[in-house]
N, C-alpha and C positions, 0 to 999 in steps of 0.2 A: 499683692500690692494694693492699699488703699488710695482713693480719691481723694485729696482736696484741695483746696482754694488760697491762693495769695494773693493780696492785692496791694502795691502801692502806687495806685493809679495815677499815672501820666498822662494829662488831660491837655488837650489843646489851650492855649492861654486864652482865646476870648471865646471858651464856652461860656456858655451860661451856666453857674454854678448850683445853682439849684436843679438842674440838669444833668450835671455830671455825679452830685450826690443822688442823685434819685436813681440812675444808669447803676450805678455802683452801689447802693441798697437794691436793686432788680437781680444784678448778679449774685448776690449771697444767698436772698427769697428763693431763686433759682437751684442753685449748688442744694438749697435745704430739700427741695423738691426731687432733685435728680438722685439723692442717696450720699452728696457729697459727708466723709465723715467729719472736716472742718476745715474753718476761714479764718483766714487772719488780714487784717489790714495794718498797714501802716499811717503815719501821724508826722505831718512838719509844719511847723507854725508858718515858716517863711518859704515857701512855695508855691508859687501860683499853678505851676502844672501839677503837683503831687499834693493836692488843694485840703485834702483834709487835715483839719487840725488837731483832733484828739479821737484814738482810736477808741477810749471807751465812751464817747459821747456817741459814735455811730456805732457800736455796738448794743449802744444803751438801746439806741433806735430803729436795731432791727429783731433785739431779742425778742419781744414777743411775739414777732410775725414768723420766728422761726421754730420749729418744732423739734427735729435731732439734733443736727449740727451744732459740732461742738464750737465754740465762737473766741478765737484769740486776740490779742495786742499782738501787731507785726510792726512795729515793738513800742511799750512806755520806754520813751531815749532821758535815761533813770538821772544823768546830769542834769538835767531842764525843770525838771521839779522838786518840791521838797520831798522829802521818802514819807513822810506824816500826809500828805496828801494824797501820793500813789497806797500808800497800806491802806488809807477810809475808803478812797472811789474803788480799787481793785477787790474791796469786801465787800464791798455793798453794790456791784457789779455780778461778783461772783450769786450773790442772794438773789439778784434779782433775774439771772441766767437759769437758776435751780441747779447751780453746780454744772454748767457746761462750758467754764470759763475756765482760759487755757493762757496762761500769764509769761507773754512774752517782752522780753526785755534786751535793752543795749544800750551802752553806750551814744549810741543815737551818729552818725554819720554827717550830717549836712550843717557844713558849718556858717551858713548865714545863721540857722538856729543857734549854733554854740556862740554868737555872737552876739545873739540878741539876746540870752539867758546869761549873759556875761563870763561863762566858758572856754573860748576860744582860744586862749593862751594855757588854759586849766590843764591838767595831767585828768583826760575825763575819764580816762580806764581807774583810776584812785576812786573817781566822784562813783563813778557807775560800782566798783567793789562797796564802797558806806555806804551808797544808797540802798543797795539791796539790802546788805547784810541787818540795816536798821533796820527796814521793811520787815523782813523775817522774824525783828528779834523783837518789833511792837507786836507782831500773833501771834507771839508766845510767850509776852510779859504783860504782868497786871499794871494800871495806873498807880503813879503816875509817871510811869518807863525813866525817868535819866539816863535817858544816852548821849552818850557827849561823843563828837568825831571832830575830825579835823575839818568841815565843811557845814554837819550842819550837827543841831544840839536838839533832843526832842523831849519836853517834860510837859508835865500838868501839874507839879507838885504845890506852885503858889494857889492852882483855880477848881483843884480837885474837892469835887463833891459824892463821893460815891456811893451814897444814898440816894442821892437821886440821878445819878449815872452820868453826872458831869465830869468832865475831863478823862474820857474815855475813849478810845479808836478803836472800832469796828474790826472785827475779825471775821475770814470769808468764811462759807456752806464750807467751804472743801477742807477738811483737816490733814496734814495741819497748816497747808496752801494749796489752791491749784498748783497745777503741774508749770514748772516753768520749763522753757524753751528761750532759746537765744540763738540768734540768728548767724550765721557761720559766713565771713566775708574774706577773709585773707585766707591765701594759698597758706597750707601747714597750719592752720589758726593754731594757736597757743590757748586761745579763750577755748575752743572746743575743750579742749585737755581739760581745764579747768572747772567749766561748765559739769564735765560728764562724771568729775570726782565727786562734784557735790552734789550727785544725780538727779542732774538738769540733761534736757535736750539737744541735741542741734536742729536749724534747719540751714540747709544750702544755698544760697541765693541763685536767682535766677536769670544772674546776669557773671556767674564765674563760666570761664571755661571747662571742659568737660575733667581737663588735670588735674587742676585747682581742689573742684568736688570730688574728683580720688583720692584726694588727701588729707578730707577731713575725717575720713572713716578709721585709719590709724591713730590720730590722735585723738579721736574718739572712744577707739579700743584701750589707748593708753591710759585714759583716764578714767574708765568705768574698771579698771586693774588697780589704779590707785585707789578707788573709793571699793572696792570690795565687791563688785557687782558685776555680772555677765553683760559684755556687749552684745547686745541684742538688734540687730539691723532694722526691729520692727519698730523701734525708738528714732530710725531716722529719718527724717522728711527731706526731701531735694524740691526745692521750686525748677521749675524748666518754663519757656515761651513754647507755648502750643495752639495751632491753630488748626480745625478739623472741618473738612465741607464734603459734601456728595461726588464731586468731580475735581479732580488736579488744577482743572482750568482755571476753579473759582477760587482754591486754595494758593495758587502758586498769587495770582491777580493783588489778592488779599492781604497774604503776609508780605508778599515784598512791596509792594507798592512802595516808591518814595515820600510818598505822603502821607501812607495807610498808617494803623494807630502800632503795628509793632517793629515796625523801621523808625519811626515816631520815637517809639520810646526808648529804641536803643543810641537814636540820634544823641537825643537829652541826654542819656545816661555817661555817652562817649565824654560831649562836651566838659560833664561836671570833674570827672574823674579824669582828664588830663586835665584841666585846670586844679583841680586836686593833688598830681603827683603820684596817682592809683592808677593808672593805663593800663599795670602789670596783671589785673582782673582781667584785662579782653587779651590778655599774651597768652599763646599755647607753648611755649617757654619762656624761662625767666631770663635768658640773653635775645630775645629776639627785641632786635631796634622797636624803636616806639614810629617810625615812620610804614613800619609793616604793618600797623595795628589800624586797621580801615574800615568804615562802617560796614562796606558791603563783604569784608571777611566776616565780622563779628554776629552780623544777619545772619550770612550764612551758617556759623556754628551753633549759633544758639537758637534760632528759632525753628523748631521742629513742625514740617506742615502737610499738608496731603489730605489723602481720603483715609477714614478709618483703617485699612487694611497698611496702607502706606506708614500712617503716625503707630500703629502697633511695634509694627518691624525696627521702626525707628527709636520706639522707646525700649522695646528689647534689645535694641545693640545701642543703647545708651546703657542702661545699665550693665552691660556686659564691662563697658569701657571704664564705668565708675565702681565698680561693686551692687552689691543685693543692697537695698534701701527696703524701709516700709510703707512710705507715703509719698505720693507721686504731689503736690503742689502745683494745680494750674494754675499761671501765671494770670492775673487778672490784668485785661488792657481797655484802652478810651473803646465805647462800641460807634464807634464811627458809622457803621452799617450795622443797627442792632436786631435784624435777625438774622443775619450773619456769624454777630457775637453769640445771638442766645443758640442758633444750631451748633456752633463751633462743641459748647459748654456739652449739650443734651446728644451729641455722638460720641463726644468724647466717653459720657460718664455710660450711654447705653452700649457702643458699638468696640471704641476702643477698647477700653480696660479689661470688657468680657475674654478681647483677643488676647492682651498683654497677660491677663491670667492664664488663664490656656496654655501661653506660652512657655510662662514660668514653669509651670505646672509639667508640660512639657519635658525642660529640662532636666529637672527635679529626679521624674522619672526614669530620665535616658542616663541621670548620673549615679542610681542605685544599681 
């Protein structure tokens, strides 16, 4: 199982933001250092606690300070822009990564943004299909593209110079795209299927129930059957909340705190999603009342904490519960106590994983 990094950081509302971006370029500098194999962040124009605005703009600004790590979009929310925008910035991102750009994409979730991009009543799963699909079909057409959709139309034909290489969009290092990924939200998602025919990725979010993420591996499987290609488990990423310390005492103090940053973020996350009409994300069934659904259930399912030896055990009988995955996704949160956060990060990646391998490995060998 590999190591890496998600962040769609839920910051307290009157940090100082120049603060909480610098906390959160520390953590990926970090992940780069400890062997993480890749980070992704997310992007909302109109959130004050999930403050980042555009995932390749802080990508743009931690690419050279990072050395392996491969560096994602968690996720371009492909409604909200024009696709002639996302294909220049995500090529000339990709160039400037040297090909370690990992092009994640969605439909985009929060709808104070679908409202301020004038989406909100939009059918955005439509918008998110044309957007991509032009995206892909400008890196692989010459000027002056005519693509015409029901939302948006992309030409150069009146301004095209190409002689001197006007009216031209950028195509990225990675032929004939980076890799895309798309991020996996609903129980049974139907987009996974979709995604994995037109051999794209999932990843799992890190705020489903443990059910939820057993379910997108079937229609995962389902869809790399339609597209002609082996389902491979090393293709899948699950984000999980994980917190790791020396002693239980400081671990248990830390994750559950009422106030601490990952009771925090499940608070926020509760609030949005039943006002949303999405609860069903924190249900461990799909009949279970919505008045059973309680922060301090939901703490407790999802966020994994302890001493190295403890969050082993725990992520070996998570994935017993969900299936074999390839890519573990640490949950990135506010570092409220930031060496706290940065030990949590440098046990995880030195002490846990060694064990969670072992474990696997373990298995592996007990099942031949």
């Amino acid at each position: 199982m590999k190591l890496g990094f998600f962040t769609m950081p839920i910051h307290p509302l009157d940090k100082d933001w120049r603060l909480s971006l610098q906390e959160d370029r520390e953590a990926f500098l970090l992940a780069d250092e400890l062997g993480f194999t890749e980070g992704y962040v997310g992007e909302h124009a109109t959130d004050k606690a999930e403050n980042i605005t555009s995932g390749a703009a802080f990508l743009a600004w931690i690419g050279a300070a990072t050395k392996q790590i491969k560096l994602g979009t968690g996720t371009i929310n492909m409604p909200n822009s024009h696709p002639a925008a996302v294909a220049a910035t995500i090529a000339m991102l990709d160039h400037m990564l040297d090909g370690r750009l990992i092009f994640g994409i969605s439909p985009g979730g929060l709808l104070s943004d679908a409202e301020l991009f004038g989406n909100l009543e939009a059918d955005r799963n439509a918008m998110f299909l044309e957007a991509i699909n032009q995206v892909l079909q400008i890196w692989t057409s010459e000027p002056p593209y005519n693509i015409e959709g029901k939302y948006w139309n992309i030409s150069t034909q009146k301004t095209l110079m190409a002689d001197i290489g006007q009216g031209f969009i950028a195509r990225p290092l990675q032929r004939p795209h980076p890799p895309i990924v798309v991020t996996a939200v609903a129980p049974f998602s139907k987009g996974v299927t979709e995604a994995a025919a037109r051999g794209w990725d999932p990843i799992s979010a890190n705020f489903l129930m443990p059910a939820w993420v057993k379910s997108h591996w079937p229609k995962y499987a389902e869809g790399c059957e339609r597209g002609g290609r082996a389902a491979d488990p090393s293709n899948w990423r699950v984000a999980k909340s994980v917190f790791v310390a020396k002693d239980m005492a400081t671990a248990k103090a830390y994750a559950t705190d009422p106030d601490g940053p990952y009771v925090y973020y499940y608070r926020s996350l509760l609030t949005k999603l039943k006002k949303n009409g999405r609860i069903e994300l924190f249900k461990t069934r799909r009949d279970q009342p919505d008045d059973e659904v309680t922060l301090e259930t939901i703490c407790d399912k999802l966020i994994i904490w302890g001493t190295p030896d403890s969050v082993a055990d725990q992520l070996l009988g998570f994935q017993d519960e969900v299936g074999k995955f390839g890519t573990l996704l640490y949950a990135g949160k506010d570092w409220r106590d930031r060496e706290l956060a940065r030990q949590s990060m440098i046990l995880m990646a030195e002490k846990v994983m060694p064990r969670v391998n072992a474990g696997i490995a373990g298995q592996s060998k007990a099942a031949e």
